[in-house]
C-alpha positions in Angstrom: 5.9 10.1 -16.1 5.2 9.1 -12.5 5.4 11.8 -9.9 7.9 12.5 -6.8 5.7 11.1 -4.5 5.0 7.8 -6.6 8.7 7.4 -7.1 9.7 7.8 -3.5 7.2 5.2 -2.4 8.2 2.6 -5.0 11.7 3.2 -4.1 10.6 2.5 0.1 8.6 -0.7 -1.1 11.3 -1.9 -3.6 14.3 -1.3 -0.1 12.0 -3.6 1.5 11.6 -5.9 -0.8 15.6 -6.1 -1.6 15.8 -6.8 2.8 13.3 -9.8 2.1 15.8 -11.5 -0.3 13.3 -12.9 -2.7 14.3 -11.7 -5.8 10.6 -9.2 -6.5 10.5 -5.9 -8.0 7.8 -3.7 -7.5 5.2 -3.4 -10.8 2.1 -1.9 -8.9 0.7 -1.0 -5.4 -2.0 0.5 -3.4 -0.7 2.1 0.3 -3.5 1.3 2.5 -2.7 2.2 6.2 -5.0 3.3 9.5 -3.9 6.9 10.3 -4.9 8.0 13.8 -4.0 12.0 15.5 -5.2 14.0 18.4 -7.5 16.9 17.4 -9.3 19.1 20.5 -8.0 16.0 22.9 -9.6 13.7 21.3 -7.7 10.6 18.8 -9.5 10.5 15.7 -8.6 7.0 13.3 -9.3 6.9 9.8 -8.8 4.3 7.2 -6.2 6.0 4.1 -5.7 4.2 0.7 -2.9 6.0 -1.8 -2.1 4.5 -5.5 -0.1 6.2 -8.1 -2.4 8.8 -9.9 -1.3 7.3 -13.3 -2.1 3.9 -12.1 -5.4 2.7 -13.5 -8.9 2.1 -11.0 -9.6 -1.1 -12.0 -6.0 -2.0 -11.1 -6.2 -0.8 -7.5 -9.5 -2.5 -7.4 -7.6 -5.7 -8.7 -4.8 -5.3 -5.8 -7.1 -4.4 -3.3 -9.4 -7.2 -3.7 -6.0 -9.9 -4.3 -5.2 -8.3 -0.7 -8.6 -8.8 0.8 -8.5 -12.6 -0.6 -4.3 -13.5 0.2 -6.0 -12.3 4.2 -8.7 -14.5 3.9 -6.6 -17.9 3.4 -3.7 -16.9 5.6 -3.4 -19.3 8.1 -3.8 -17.5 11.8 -1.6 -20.4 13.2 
């Protein structure tokens, strides 16, 4: 059973897939995101990946790396 926090992300990705219009339901994901605060006056950054805990490494690894690749062809035009 997935947990609140897994279901209320799925739910945000799937709204924003249903505004794109192109027909995709969400199956997996990784949340990858740069985080930044101010601590002692100073802005700290920091890289942050989520994935469902129920959701297996190697597929995380798998959308991760499918992410790193779609990046590499897109076309900076």
């Amino acid at each position: 059973m997935a947990s609140p926090n897994t279901d209320r992300v799925r739910a945000a990705l799937q709204a924003l897939l249903d505004e794109l219009g192109d027909g995709y339901h969400v199956s997996q994901f990784v949340v990858c995101m740069g985080l930044e605060r101010v601590f002692a006056g100073e802005i700290e950054s920091t890289s942050w990946v989520w994935s469902p805990e129920d959701q297996p490494g190697w597929m995380t690894a798998g959308l991760l790396g499918e992410g790193l690749q779609l990046l590499n062809y897109s076309d900076d035009d």
